[in-house]
C-alpha positions as CSV (number, residue, x, y, z in Angstrom):
1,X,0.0,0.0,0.0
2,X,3.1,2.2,0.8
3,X,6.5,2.1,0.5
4,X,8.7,4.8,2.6
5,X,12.2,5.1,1.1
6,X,15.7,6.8,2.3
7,X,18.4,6.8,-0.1
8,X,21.5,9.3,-1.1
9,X,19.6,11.3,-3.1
10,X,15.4,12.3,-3.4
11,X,15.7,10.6,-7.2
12,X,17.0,7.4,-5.7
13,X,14.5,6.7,-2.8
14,X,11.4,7.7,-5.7
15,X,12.8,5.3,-7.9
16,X,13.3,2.1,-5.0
17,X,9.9,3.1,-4.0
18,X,8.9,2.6,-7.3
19,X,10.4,-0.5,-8.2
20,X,9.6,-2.2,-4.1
21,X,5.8,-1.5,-4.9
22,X,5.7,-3.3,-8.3
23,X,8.1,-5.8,-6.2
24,X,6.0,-6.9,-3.8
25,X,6.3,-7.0,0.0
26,X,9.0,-10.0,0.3
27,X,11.3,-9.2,-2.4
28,X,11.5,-5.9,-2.0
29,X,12.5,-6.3,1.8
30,X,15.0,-8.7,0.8
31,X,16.1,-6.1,-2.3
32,X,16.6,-3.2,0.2
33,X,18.6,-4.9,2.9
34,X,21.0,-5.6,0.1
35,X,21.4,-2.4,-0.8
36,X,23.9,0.3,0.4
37,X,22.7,3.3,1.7
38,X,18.8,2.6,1.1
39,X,15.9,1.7,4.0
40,X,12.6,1.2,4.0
41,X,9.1,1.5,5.6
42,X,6.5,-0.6,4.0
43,X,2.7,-0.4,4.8
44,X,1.1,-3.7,4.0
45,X,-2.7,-5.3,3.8
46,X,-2.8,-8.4,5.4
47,X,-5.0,-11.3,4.2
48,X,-7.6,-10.3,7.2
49,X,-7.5,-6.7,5.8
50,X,-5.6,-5.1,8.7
51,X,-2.5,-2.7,7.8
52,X,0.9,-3.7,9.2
53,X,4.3,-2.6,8.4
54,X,7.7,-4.1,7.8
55,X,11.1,-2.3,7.4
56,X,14.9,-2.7,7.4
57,X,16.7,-2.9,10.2
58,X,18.4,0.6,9.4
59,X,15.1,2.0,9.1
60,X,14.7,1.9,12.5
61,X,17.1,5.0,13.0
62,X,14.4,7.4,10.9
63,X,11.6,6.3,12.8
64,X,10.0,7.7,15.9
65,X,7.7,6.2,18.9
């Protein structure tokens, strides 16, 4: 449903978000932990309809309680 990127540049992050939301959920996550210098936040329906999220570890630094 969403996919929150951090990369080197704005250009980068639109394009990963891009690409992880024609990805899908599980090979984008596995895509982005691969990469250098790029995290994620992705907001996800799951098969009950409720909204979860997953991210990279790294993402964890950008995010707030």
């Amino acid at each position: 449903m969403s996919a929150s990127v951090v990369a080197e540049s704005c250009i980068l992050a639109d394009a990963y978000a891009t690409a992880f939301m024609v990805m899908g959920l599980d090979s984008a996550l596995v895509l982005a932990q691969d990469l250098e210098g790029v995290e994620a936040y992705l907001i996800y329906s799951t098969e009950t309809g409720e909204l979860a999220a997953r991210s990279t570890d790294g993402m964890k630094a950008f995010l707030q309680k």
